[in-house]
mmCIF file as Biopython writes it, N, C-alpha, C and O atoms, coordinates in Angstrom:
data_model
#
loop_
_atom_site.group_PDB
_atom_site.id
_atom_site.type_symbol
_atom_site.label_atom_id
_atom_site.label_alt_id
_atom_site.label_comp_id
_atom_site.label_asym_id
_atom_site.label_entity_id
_atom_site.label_seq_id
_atom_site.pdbx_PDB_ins_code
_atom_site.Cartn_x
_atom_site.Cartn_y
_atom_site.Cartn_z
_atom_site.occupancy
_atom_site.B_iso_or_equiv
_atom_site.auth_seq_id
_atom_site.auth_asym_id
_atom_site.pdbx_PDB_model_num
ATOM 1   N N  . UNK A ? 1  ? -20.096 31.881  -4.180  1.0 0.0 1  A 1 
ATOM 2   C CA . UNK A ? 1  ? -18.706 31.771  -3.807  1.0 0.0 1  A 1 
ATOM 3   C C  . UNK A ? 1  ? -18.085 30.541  -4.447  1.0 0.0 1  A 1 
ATOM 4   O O  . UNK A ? 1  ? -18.659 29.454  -4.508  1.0 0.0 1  A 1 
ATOM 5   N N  . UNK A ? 2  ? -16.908 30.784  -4.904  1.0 0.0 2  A 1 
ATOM 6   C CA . UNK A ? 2  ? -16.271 29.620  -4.984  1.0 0.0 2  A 1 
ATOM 7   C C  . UNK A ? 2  ? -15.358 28.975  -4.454  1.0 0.0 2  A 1 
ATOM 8   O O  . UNK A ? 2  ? -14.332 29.475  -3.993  1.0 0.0 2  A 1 
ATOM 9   N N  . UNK A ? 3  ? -15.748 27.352  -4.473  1.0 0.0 3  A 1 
ATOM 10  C CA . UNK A ? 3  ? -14.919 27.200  -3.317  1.0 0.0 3  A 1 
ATOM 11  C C  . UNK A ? 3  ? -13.247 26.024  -3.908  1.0 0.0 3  A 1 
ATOM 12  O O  . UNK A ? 3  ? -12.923 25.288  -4.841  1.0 0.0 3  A 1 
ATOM 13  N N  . UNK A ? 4  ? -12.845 26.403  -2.982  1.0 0.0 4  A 1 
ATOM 14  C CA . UNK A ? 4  ? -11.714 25.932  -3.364  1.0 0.0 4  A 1 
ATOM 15  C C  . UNK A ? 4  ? -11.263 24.244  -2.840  1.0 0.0 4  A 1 
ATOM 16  O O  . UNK A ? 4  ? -11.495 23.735  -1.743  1.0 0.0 4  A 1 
ATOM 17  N N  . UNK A ? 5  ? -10.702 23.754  -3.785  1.0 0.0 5  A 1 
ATOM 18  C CA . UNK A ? 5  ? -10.383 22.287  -3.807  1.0 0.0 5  A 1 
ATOM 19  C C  . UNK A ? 5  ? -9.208  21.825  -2.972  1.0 0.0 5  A 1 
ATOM 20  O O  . UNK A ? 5  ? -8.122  22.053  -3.505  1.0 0.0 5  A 1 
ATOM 21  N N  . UNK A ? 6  ? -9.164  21.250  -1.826  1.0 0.0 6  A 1 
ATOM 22  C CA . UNK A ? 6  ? -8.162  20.178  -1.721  1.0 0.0 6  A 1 
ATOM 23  C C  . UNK A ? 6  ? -7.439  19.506  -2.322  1.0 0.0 6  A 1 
ATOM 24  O O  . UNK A ? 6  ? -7.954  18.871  -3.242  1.0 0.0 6  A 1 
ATOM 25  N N  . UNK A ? 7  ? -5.760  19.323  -2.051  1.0 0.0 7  A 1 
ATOM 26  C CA . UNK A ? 7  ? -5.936  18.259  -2.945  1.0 0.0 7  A 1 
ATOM 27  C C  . UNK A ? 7  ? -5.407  16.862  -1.139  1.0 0.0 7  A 1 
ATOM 28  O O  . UNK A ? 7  ? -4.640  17.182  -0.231  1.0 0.0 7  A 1 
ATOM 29  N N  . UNK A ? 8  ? -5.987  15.805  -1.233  1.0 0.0 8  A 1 
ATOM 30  C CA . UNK A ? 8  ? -5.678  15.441  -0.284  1.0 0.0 8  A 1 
ATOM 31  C C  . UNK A ? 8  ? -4.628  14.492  -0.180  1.0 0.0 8  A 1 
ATOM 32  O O  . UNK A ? 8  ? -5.002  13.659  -1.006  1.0 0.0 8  A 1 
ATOM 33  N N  . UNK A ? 9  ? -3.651  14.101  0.248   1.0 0.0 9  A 1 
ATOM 34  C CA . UNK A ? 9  ? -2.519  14.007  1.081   1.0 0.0 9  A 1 
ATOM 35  C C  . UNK A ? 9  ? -2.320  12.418  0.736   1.0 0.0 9  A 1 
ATOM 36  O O  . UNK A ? 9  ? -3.397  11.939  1.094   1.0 0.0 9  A 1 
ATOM 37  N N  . UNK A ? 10 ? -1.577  11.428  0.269   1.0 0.0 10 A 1 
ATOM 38  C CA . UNK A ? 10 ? -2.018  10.176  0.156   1.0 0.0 10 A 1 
ATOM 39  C C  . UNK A ? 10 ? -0.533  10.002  0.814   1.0 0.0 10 A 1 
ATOM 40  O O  . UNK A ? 10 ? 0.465   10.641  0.480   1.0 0.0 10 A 1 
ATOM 41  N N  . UNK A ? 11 ? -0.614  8.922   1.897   1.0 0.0 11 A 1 
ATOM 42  C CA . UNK A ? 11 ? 0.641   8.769   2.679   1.0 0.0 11 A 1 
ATOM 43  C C  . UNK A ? 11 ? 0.681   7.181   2.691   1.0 0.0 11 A 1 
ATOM 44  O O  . UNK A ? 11 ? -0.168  6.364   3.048   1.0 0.0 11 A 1 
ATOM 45  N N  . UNK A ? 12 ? 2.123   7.012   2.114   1.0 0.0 12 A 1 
ATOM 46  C CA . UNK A ? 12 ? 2.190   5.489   2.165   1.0 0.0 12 A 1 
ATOM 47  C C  . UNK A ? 12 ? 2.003   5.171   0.638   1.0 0.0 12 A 1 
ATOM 48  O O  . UNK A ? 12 ? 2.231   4.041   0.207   1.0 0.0 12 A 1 
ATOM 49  N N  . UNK A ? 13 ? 1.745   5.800   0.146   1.0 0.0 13 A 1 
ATOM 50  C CA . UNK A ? 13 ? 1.287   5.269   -1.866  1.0 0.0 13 A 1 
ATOM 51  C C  . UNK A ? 13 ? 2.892   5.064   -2.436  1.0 0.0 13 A 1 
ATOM 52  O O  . UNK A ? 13 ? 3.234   4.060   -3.062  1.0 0.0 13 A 1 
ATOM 53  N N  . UNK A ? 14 ? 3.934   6.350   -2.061  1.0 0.0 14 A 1 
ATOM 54  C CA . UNK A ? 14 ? 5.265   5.754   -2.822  1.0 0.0 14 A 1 
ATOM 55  C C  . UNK A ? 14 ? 6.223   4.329   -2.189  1.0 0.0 14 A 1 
ATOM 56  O O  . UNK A ? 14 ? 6.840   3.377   -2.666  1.0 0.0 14 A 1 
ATOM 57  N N  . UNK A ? 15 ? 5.897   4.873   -0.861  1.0 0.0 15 A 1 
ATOM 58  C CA . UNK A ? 15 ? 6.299   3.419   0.247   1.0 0.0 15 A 1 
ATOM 59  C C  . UNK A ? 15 ? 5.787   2.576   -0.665  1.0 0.0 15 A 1 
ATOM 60  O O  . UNK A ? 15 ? 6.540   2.084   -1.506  1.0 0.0 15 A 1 
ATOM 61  N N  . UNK A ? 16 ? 4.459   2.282   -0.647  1.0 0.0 16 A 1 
ATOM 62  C CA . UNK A ? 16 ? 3.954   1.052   -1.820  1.0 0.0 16 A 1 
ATOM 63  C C  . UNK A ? 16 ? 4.259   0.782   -2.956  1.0 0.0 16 A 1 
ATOM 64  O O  . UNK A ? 16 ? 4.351   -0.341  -3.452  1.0 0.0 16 A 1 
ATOM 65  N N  . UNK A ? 17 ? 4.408   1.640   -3.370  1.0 0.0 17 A 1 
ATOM 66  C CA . UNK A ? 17 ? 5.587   1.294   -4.712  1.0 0.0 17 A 1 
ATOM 67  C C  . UNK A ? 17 ? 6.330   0.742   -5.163  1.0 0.0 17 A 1 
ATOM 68  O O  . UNK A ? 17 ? 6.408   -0.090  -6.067  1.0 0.0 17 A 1 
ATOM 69  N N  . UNK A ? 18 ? 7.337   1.503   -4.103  1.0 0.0 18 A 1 
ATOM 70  C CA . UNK A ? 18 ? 8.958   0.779   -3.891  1.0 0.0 18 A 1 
ATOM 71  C C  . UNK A ? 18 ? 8.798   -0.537  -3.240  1.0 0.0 18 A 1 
ATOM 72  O O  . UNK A ? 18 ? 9.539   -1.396  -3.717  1.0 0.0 18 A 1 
ATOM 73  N N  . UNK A ? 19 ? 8.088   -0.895  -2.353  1.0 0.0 19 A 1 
ATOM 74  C CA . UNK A ? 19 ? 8.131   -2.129  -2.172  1.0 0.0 19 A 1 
ATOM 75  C C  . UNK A ? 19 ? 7.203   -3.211  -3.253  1.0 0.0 19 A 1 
ATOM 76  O O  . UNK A ? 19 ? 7.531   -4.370  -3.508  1.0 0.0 19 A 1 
ATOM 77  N N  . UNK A ? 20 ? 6.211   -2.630  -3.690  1.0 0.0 20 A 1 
ATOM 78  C CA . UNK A ? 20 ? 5.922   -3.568  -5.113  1.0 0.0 20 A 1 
ATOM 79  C C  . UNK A ? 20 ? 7.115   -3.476  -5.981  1.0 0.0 20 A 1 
ATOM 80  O O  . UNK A ? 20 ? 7.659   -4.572  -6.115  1.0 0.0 20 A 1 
ATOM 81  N N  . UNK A ? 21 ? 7.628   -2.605  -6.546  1.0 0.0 21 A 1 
ATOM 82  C CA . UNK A ? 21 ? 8.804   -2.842  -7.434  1.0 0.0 21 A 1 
ATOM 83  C C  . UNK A ? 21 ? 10.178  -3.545  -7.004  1.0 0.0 21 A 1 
ATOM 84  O O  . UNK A ? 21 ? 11.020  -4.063  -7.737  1.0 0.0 21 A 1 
ATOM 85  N N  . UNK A ? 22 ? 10.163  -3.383  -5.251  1.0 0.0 22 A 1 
ATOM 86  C CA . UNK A ? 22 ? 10.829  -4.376  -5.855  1.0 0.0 22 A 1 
ATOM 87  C C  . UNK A ? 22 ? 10.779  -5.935  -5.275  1.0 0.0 22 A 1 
ATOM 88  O O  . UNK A ? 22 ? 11.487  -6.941  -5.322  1.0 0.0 22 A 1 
ATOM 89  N N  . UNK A ? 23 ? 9.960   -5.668  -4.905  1.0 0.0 23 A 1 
ATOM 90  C CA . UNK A ? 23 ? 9.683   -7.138  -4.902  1.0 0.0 23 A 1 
ATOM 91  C C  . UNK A ? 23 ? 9.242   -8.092  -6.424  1.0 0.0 23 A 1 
ATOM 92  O O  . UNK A ? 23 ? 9.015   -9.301  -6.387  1.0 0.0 23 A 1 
ATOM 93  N N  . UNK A ? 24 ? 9.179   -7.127  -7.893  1.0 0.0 24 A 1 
ATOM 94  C CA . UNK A ? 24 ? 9.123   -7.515  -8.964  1.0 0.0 24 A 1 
ATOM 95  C C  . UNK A ? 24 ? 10.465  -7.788  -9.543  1.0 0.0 24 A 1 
ATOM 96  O O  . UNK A ? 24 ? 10.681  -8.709  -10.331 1.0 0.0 24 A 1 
ATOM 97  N N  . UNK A ? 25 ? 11.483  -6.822  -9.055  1.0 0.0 25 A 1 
ATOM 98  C CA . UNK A ? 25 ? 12.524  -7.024  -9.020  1.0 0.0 25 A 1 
ATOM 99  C C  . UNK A ? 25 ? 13.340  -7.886  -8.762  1.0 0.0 25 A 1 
ATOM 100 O O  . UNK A ? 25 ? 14.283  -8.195  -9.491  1.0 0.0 25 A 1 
ATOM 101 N N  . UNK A ? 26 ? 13.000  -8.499  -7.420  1.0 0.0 26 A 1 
ATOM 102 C CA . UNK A ? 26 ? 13.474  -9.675  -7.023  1.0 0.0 26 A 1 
ATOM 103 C C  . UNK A ? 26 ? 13.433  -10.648 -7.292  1.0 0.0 26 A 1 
ATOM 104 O O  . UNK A ? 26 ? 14.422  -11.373 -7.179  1.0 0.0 26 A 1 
ATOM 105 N N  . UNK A ? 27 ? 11.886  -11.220 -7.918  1.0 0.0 27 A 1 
ATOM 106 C CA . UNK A ? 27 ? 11.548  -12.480 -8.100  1.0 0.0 27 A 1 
ATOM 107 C C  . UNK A ? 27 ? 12.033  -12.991 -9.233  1.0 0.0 27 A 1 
ATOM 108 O O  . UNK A ? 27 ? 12.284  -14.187 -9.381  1.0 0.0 27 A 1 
ATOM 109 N N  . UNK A ? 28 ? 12.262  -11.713 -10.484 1.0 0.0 28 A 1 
ATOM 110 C CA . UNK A ? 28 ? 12.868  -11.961 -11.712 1.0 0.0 28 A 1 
ATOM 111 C C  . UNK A ? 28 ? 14.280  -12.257 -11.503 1.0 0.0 28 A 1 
ATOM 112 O O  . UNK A ? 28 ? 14.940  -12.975 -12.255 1.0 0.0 28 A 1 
ATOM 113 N N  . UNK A ? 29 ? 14.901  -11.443 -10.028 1.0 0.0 29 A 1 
ATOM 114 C CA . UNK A ? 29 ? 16.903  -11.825 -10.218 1.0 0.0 29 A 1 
ATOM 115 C C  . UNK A ? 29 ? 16.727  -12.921 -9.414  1.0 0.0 29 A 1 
ATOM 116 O O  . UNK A ? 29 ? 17.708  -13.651 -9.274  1.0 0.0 29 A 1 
ATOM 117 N N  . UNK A ? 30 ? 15.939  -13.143 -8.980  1.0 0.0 30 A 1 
ATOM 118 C CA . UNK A ? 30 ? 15.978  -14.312 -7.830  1.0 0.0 30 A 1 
ATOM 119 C C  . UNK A ? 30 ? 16.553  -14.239 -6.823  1.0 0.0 30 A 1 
ATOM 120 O O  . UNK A ? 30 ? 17.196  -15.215 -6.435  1.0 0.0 30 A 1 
ATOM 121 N N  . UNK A ? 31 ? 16.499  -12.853 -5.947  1.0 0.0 31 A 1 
ATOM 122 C CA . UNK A ? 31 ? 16.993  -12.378 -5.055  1.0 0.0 31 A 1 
ATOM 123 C C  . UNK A ? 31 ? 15.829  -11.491 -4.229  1.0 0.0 31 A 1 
ATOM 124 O O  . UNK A ? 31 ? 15.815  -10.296 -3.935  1.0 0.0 31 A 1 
ATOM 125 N N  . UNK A ? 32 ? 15.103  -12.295 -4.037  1.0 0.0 32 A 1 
ATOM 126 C CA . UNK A ? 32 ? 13.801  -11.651 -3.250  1.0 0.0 32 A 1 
ATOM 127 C C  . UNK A ? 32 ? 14.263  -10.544 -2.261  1.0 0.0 32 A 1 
ATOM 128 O O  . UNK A ? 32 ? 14.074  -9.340  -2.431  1.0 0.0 32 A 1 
ATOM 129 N N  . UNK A ? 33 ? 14.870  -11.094 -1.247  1.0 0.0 33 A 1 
ATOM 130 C CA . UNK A ? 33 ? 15.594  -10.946 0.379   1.0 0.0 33 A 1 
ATOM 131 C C  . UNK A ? 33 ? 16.122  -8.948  -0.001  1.0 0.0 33 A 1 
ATOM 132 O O  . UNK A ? 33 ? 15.680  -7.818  0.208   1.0 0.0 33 A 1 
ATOM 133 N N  . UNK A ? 34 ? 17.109  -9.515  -0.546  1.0 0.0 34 A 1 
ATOM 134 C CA . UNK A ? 34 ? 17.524  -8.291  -1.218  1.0 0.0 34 A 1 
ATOM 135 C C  . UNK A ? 34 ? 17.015  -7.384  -1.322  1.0 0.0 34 A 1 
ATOM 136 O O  . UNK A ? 34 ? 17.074  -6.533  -0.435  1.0 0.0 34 A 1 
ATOM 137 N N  . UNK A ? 35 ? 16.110  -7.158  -2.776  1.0 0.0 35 A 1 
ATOM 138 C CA . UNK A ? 35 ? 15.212  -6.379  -3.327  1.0 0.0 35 A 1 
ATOM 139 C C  . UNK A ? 35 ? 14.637  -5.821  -2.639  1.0 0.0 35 A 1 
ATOM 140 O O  . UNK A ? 35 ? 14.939  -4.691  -2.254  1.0 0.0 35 A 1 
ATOM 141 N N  . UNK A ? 36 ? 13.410  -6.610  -2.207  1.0 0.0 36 A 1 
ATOM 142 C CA . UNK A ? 36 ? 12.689  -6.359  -1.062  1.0 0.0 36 A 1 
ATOM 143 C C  . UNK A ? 36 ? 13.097  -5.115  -0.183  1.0 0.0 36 A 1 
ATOM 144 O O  . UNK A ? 36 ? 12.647  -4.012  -0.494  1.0 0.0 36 A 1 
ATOM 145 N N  . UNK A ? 37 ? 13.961  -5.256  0.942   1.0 0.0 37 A 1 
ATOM 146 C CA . UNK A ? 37 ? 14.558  -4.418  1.760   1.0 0.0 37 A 1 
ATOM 147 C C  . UNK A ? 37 ? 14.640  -3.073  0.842   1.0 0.0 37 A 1 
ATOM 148 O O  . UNK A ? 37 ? 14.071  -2.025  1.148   1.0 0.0 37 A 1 
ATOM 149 N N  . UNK A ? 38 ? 15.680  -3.315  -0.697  1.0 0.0 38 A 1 
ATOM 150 C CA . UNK A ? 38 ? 15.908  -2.659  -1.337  1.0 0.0 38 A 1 
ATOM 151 C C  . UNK A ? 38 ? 14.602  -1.167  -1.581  1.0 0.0 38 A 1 
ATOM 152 O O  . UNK A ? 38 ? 14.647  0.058   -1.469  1.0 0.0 38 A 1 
ATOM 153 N N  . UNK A ? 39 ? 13.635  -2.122  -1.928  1.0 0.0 39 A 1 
ATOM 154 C CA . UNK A ? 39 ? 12.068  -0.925  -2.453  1.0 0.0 39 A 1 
ATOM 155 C C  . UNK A ? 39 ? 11.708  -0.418  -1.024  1.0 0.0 39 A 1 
ATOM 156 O O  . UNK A ? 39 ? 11.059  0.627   -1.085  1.0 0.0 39 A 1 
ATOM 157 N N  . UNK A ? 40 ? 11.949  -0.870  0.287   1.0 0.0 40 A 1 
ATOM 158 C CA . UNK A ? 40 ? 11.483  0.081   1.626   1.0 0.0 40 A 1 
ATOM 159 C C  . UNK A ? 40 ? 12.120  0.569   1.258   1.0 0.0 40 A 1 
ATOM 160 O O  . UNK A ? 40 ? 11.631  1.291   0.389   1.0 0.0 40 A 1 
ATOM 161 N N  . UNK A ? 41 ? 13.892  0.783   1.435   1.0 0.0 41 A 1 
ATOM 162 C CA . UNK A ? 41 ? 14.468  2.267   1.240   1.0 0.0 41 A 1 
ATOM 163 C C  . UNK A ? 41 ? 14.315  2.841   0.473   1.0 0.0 41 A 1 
ATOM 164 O O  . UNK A ? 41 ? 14.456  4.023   0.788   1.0 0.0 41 A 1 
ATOM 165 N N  . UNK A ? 42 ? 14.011  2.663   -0.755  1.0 0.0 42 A 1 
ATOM 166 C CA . UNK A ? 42 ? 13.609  3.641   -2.305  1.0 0.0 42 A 1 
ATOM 167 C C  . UNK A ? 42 ? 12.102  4.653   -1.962  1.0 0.0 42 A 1 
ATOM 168 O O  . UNK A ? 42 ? 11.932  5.866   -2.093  1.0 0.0 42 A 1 
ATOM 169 N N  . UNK A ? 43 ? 11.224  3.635   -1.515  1.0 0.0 43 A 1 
ATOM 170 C CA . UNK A ? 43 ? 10.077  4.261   -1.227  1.0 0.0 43 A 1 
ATOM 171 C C  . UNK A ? 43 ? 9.788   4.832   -0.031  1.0 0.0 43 A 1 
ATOM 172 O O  . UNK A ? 43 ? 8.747   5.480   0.077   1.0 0.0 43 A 1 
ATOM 173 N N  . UNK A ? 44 ? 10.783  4.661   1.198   1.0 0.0 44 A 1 
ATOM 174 C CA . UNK A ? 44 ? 10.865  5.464   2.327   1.0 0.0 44 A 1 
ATOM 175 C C  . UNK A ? 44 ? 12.004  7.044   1.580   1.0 0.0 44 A 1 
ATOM 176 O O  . UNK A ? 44 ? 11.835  8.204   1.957   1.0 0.0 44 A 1 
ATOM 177 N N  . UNK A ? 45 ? 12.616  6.796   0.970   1.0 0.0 45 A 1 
ATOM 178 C CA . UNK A ? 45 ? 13.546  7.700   0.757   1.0 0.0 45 A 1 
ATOM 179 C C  . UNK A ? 45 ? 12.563  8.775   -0.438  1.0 0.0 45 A 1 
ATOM 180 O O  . UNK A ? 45 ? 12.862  9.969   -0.424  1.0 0.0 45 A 1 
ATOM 181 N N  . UNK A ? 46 ? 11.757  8.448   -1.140  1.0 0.0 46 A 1 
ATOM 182 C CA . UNK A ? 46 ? 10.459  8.957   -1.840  1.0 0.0 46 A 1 
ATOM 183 C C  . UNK A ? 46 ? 9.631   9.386   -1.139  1.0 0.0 46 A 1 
ATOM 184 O O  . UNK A ? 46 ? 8.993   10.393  -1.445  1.0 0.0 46 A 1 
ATOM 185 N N  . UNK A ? 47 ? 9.447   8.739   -0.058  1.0 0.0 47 A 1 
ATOM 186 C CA . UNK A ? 47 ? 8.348   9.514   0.752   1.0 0.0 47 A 1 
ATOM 187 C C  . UNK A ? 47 ? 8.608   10.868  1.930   1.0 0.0 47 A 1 
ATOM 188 O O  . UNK A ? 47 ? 7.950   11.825  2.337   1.0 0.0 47 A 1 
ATOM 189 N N  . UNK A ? 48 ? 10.379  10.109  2.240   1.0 0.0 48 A 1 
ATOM 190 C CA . UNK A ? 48 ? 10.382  11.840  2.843   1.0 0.0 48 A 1 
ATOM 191 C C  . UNK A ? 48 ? 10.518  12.721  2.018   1.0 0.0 48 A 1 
ATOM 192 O O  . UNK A ? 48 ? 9.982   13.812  2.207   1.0 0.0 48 A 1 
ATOM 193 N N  . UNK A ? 49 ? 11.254  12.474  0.920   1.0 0.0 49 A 1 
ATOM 194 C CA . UNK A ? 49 ? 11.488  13.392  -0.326  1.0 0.0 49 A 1 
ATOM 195 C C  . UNK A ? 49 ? 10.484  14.269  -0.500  1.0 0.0 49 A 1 
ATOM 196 O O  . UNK A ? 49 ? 10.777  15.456  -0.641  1.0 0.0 49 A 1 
ATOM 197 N N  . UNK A ? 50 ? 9.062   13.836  -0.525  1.0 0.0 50 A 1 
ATOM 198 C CA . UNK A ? 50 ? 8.079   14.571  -1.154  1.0 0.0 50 A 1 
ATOM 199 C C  . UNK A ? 50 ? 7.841   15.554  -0.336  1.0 0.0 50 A 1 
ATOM 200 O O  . UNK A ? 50 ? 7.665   16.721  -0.687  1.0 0.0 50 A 1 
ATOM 201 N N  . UNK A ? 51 ? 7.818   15.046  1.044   1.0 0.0 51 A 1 
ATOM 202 C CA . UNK A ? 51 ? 7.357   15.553  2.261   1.0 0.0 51 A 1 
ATOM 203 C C  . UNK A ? 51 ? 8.132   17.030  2.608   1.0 0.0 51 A 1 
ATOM 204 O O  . UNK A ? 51 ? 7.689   18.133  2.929   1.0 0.0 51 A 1 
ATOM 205 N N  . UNK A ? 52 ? 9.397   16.552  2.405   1.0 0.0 52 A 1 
ATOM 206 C CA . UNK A ? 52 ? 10.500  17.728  3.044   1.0 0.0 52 A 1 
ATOM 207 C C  . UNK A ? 52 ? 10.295  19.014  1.490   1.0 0.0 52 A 1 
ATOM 208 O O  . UNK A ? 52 ? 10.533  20.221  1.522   1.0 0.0 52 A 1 
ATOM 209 N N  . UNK A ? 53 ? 9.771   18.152  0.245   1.0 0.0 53 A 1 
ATOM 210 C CA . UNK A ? 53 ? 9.994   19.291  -0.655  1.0 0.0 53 A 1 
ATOM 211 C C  . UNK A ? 53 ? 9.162   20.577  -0.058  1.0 0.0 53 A 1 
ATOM 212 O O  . UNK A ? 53 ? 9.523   21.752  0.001   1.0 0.0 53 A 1 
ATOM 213 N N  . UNK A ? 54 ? 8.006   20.007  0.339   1.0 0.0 54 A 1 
ATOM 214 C CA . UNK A ? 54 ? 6.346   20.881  0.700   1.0 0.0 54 A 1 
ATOM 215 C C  . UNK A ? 54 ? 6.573   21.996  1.494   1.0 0.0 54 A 1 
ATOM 216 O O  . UNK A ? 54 ? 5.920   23.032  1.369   1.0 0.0 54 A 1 
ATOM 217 N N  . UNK A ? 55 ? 7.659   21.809  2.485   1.0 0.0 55 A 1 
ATOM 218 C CA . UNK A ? 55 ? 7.254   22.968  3.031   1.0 0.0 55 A 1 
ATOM 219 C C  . UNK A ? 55 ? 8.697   24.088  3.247   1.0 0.0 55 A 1 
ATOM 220 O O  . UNK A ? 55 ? 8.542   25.207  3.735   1.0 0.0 55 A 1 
#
């Protein structure tokens, strides 16, 4: 038989993202505070995105 593959679920990886980017973002405008906040919403707004596409 063959069996079939998972693929498994990684939750929190684009959240991480957006908040690494922009916190790269920030440090270069020199607007940490900003940014910051900025990459939760990018990567919260990515992560339901993916979520709501699925089903």
């Amino acid at each position: 038989m063959e069996k079939m593959k998972t693929k498994k679920n990684k939750k929190g990886v684009r959240l991480g993202i957006g908040i690494i980017l922009g916190t790269i973002v920030g440090y270069v405008t020199s607007n940490i505070q900003l940014w910051f906040v900025l990459g939760i919403a990018i990567g919260a707004a990515l992560e339901y995105g993916s979520t709501n596409n699925k089903s």
